[in-house]
C-alpha positions in Angstrom: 99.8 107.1 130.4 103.3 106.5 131.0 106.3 108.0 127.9 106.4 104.4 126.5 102.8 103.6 126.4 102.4 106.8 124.0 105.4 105.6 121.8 103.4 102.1 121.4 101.1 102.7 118.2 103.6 105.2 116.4 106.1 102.6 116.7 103.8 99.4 115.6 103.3 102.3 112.4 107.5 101.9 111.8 107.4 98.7 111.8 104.5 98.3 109.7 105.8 99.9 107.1 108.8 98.5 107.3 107.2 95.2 106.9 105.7 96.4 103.8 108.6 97.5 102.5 109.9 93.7 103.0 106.8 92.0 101.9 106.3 93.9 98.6 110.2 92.8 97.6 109.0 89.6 96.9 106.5 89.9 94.3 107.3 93.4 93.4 109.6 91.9 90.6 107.1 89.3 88.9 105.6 91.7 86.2 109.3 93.7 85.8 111.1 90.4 84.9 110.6 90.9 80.8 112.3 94.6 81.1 114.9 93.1 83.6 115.8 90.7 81.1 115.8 93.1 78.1 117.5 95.7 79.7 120.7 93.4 81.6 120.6 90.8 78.7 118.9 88.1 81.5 119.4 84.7 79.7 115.7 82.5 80.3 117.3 80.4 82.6 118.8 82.8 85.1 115.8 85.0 85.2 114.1 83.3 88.1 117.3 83.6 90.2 116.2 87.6 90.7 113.0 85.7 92.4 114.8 82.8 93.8 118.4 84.4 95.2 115.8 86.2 97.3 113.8 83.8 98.6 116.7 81.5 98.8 118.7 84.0 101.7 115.2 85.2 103.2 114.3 81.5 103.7 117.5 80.5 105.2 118.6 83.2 107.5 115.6 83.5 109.3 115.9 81.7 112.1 119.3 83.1 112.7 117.9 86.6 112.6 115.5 85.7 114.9 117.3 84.3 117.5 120.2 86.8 116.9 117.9 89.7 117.3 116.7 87.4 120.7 120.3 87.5 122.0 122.2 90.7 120.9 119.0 93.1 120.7 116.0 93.4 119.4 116.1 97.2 118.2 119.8 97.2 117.5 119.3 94.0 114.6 116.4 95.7 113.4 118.7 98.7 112.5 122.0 96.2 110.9 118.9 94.9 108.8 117.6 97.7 107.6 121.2 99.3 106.6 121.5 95.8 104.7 117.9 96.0 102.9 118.3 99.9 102.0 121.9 99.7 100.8 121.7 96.4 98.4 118.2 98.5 97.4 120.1 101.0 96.4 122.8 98.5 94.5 120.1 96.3 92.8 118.8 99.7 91.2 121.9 100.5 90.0 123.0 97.0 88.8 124.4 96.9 85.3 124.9 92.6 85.2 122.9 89.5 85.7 125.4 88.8 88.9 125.2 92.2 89.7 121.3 92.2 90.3 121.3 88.9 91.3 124.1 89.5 94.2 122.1 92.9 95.1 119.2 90.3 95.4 120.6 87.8 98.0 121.6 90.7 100.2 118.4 92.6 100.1 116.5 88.3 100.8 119.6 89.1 104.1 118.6 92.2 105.1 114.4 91.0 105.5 115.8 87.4 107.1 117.2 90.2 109.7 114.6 92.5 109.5 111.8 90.8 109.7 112.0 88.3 113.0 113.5 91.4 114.8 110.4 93.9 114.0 107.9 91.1 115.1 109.7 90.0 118.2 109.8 94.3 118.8 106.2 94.4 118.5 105.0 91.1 120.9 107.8 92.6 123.2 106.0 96.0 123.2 102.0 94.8 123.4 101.0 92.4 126.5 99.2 89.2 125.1 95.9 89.2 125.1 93.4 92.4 123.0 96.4 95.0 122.6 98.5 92.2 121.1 95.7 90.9 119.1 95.1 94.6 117.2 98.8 95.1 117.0 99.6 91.7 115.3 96.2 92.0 113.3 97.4 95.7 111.6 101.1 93.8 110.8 99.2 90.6 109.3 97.1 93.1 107.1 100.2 94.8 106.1 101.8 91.3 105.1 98.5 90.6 103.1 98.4 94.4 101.4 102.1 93.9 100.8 102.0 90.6 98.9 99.2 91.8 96.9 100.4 95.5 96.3 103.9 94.4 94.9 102.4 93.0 91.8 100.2 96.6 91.6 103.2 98.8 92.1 105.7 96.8 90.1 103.5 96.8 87.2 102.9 100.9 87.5 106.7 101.9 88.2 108.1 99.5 85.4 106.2 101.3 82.9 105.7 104.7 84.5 109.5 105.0 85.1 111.5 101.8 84.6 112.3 98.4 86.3 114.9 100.6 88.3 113.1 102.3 90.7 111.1 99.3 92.2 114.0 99.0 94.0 115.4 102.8 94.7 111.8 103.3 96.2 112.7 101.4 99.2 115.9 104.2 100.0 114.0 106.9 101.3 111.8 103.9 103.5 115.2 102.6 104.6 116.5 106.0 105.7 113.3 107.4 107.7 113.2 103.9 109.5 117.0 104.2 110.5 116.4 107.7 111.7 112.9 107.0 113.4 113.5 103.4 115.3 115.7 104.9 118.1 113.4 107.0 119.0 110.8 105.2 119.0 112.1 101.4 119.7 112.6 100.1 122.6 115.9 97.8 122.9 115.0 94.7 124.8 116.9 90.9 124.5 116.8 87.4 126.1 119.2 88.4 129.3 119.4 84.7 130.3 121.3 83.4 127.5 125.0 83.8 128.2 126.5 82.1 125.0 125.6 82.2 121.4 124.7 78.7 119.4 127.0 78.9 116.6 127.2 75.5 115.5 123.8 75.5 115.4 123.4 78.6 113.3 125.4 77.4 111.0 123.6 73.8 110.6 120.2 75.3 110.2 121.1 78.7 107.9 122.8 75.9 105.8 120.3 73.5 106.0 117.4 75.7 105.1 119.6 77.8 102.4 120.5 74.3 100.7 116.9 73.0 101.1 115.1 76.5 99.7 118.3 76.3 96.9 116.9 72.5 96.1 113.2 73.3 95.1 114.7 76.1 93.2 117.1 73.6 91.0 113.9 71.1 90.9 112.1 73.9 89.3 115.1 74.4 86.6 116.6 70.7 86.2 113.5 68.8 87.3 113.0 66.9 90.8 114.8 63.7 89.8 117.8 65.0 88.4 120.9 64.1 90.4 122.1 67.5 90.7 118.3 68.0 92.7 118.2 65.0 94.5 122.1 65.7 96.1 121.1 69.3 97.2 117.6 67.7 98.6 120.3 64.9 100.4 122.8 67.6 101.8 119.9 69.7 103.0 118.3 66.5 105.0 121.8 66.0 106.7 122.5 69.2 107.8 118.7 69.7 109.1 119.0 66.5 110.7 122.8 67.3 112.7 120.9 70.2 113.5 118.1 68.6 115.4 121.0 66.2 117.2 123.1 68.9 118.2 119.6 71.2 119.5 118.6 68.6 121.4 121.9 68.1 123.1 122.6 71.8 123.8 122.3 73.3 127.1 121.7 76.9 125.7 119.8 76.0 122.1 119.2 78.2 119.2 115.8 76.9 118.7 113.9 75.2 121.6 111.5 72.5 119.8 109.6 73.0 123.0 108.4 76.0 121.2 106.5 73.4 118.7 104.6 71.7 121.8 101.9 74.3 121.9 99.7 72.8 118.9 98.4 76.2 117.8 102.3 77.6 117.5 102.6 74.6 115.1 99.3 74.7 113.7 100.4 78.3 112.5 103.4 77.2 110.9 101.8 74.2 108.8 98.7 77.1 107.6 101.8 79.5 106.7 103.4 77.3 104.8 100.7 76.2 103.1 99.3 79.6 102.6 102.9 80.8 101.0 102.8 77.5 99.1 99.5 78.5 97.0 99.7 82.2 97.0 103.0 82.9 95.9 103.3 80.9 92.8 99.5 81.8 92.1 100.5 85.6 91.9 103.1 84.1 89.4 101.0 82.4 87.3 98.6 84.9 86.9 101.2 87.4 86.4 102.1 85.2 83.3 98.6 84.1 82.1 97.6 88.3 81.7 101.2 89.5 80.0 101.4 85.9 77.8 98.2 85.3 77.4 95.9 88.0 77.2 98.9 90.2 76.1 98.6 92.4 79.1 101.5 95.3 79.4 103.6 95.7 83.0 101.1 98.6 84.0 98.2 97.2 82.7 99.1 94.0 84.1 99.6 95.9 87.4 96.9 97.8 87.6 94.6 94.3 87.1 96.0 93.5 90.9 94.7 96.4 92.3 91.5 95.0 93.6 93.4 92.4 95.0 95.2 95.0 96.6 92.2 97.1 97.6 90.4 94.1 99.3 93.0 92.7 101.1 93.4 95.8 103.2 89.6 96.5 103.6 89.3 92.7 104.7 92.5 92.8 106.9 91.3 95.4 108.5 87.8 93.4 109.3 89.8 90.1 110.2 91.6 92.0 113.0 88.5 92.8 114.6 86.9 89.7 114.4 89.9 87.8 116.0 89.2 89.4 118.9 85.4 89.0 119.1 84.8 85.7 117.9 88.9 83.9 118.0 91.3 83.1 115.5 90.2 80.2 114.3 86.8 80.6 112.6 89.1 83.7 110.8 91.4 81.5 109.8 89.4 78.7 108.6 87.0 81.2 105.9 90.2 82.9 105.2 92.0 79.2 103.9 88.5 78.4 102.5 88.4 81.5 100.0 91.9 81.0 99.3 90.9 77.7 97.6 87.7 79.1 96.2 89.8 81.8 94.5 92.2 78.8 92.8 89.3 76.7 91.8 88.1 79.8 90.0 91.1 80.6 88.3 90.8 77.1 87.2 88.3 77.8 84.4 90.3 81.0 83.0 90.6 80.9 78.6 93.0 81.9 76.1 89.9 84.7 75.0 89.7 85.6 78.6 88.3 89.3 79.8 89.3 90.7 83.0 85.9 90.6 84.2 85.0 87.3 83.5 87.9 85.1 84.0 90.0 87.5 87.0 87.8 90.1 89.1 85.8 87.2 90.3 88.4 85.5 91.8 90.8 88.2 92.6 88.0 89.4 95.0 88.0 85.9 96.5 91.7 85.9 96.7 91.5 89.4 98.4 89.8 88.7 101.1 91.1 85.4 101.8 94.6 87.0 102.3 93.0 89.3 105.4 91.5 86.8 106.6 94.5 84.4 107.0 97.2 86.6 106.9 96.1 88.0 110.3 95.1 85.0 112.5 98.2 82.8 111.4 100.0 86.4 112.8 98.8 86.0 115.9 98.4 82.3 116.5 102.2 82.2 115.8 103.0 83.7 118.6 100.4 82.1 120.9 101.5 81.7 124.8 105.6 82.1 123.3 107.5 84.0 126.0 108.6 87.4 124.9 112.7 85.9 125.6 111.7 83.7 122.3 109.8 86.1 120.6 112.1 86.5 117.9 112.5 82.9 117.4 108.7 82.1 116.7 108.8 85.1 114.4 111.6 83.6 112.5 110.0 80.5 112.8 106.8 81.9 111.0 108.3 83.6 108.6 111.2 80.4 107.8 107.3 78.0 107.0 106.1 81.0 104.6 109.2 81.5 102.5 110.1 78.2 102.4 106.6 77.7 101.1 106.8 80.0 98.8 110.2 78.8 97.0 108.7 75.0 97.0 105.0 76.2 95.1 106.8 78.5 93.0 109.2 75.6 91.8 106.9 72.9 91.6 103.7 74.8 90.5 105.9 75.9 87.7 107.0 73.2 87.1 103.3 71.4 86.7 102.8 74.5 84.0 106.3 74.0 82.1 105.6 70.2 81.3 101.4 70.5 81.1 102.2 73.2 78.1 105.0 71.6 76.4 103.2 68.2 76.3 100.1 70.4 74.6 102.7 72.0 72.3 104.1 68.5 71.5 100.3 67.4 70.3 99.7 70.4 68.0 98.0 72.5 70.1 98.5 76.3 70.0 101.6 78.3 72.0 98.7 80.4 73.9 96.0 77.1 74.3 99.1 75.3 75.6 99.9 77.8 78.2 96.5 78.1 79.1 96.5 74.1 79.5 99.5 74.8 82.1 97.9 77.7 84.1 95.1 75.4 84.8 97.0 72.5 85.8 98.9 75.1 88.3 95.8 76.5 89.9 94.0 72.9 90.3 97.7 71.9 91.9 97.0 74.6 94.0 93.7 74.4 95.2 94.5 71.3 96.4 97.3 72.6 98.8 95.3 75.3 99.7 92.2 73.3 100.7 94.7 71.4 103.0 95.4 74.5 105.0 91.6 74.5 105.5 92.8 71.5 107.2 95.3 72.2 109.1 93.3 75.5 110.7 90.4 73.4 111.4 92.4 70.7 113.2 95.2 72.5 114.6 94.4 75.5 115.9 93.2 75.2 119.8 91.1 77.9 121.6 92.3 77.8 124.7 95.7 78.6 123.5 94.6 81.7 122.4 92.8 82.8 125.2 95.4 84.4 127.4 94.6 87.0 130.0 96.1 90.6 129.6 98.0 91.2 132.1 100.5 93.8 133.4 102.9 92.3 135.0 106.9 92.6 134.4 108.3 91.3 130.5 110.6 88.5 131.3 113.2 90.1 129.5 116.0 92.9 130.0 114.4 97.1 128.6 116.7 99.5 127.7 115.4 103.2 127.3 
């Protein structure tokens, strides 16, 4: 076993918990938003920009991480991204303003858009396609679904065990031994055959996406008819759209739409943005329905996620081996369907509701749903992509599940907002109203996830997944 062979699986463990790190950012803040807003004098409106200025520069910068990480360096991006994600860690801890959290916020959504492509491209560098691949991309799609579901948990424990404060100084020390670690242990590798860099088109899509993601955030806030909505939507089309024309016309593209051709590459971008569509808001909801409803504290509150949590990573772990014993798409397709049984359960939840009765049900539903679709939708993202474009397809990926997650958090609260104030309006109780809301949100969101079920069913191809390993030379340039 050759040096770099050995440094394989301690360096998939870097960046898996880097990953983490970067997944549990965006819902680590949900149940700390009432101390946030005590503590820096929030105003209600500008509260869900600590969410949203996140999502808003994660969403949008993706792509351009990707490709950049492509083109200048795999490991050396990794490392600009994670000095960027420890250091505004370290600033959004210390804020003392709503714009100084908020900027601390967009910096730390910059440092995962950078982070994030890079370490996936790293890791289908460093594993051949085919079984090694498969376990590697399964363990990072189980750390995507522990992290979603374990940033609710620990948000809810640190807020109240220390304060709202150190949900974000616990990513410093992460930040540091991964700066220290990844030369060792990283291989540098990039896209050799690219000699110039697509800036035009970096700037089209970063703005496109950024004023798209900035869009469903406003519709969320002014409503999705309001001019101010509808002009952001309009600029966002246009830019996407020069994009597209200039792509297509480019003799060295930022993103070949060739990439799209293989229908399982495509299939896994439609189930991930469906997928961050439904489960990002959800974890919102809920977060809401326990702390306004059933008057749940931050720990308590976290602590109710923790068999979430607990069965995601059990499950993830059982979804990686079954991708490669019976293929990604049977994984895939249970792990949509419990998605959607989990909504339509939460469905029935009351304003006397227990945590037995109207959660654990579901939340074990939920659990094993993420395993089972965080890790095929990994793997199919990446299905026959050459490693020179590995970072694109990981931006790619990651682009369909933020951007999913900015429009179900805007519209599903959106559904809630006007399905509570019309119950208000007709005499009904503050905490009946809200619970008239919640409901409207999960049915909303059953129904998007059920069309992932869809998607995975229809989609997904077989044969695309079944690639030989083999061990012959990466088409790209290794640096020890």
């Amino acid at each position: 076993m050759t040096a770099s062979d050995r440094l394989k699986w301690p360096a998939l463990a870097l960046l898996s918990v880097v990953q983490f790190m970067v997944v549990l950012d965006i819902a680590i803040v949900n149940v700390a938003l009432p101390s946030i807003q005590v503590d820096l004098g929030f105003t209600q409106e500008n509260l869900q920009w600590v969410i949203s200025a996140y999502a808003l520069v994660f969403g949008g910068f993706l792509l351009l991480g990707g490709r950049s990480a492509d083109l200048l360096g795999r490991r050396r991006i990794f490392l600009v991204g994670v000095v960027v994600f420890t250091l505004s860690s370290l600033f959004a801890g210390l804020a003392w303003s709503e714009a100084s959290l908020i900027t601390a916020r967009a910096f730390q959504g910059l440092g995962a858009a950078i982070i994030t492509p890079a370490a996936l491209s790293i890791l289908s560098t460093t594993f051949v396609e085919g079984r090694q691949r498969n376990i590697a991309l399964g363990v990072w799609g189980a750390v995507g679904g522990f992290g979603a579901a374990a940033g609710v948990l620990l948000g809810g424990i640190l807020t109240d065990a220390l304060s709202w404060e150190w949900i974000f100084f616990v990513n410093v020390p992460v930040g540091v031994m991964a700066f220290t670690l990844a030369p060792f242990l990283l291989r540098e590798s990039r896209d050799a055959r690219v000699k110039s860099f697509d800036l035009p088109g970096a700037v089209l899509v970063t703005a496109g996406l950024s004023s798209f993601v900035y869009a469903i955030t406003q519709a969320g806030q002014d409503g999705w008819l309001a001019g101010r909505t509808i002009g952001f939507f309009a600029v966002s089309v246009a830019l996407l759209v020069g994009f597209v024309g200039w792509e297509l016309r480019h003799p060295e593209p930022l993103m070949r739409f060739g990439l799209l051709r293989t229908k399982t590459v495509a299939g896994a971008n439609v189930a991930g943005f469906i997928m961050g569509t439904a489960l990002f808001s959800m974890f919102l909801m809920l977060t809401l329905y326990m702390q306004q409803v059933l008057g749940y504290s931050a720990m308590k509150t976290g602590v109710a996620y923790l068999a979430v949590a607990g069965t995601a990573i059990i499950w993830s772990g059982v979804a990686a081996q079954l991708v490669t014993r019976i293929g990604v798409k049977p994984v895939l397709v249970t792990g949509m369907t419990l998605l959607t049984a989990g909504l339509v359960y939460f469905t029935q939840v009351s304003v006397g509701g227990s945590y037995v009765g109207d959660l654990l049900p579901g939340f074990l539903l939920i659990g094993i749903g993420i395993g089972f679709s965080f890790v095929p939708i990994s793997i199919a993202a990446l299905a026959g992509v050459e490693p020179a474009e590995a970072g694109l397809a990981s931006g790619l990926i990651n682009t369909s599940q933020q951007i999913g997650g900015a429009l179900g958090i805007a519209a599903l609260s959106t559904i809630a907002a006007s399905h509570t104030t019309d119950a208000v309006s007709t005499g009904s109780a503050v905490s009946t109203a809200l619970v008239d809301g919640f409901t409207a949100a999960f049915v909303a969101g059953a129904i998007i996830a059920a069309l992932g079920i869809l998607a995975a069913a229809t989609l997904i191809r077989r044969d695309e997944l079944e690639q030989p390993e083999v061990a012959g030379e990466p088409a790209f340039d290794l640096a020890a």
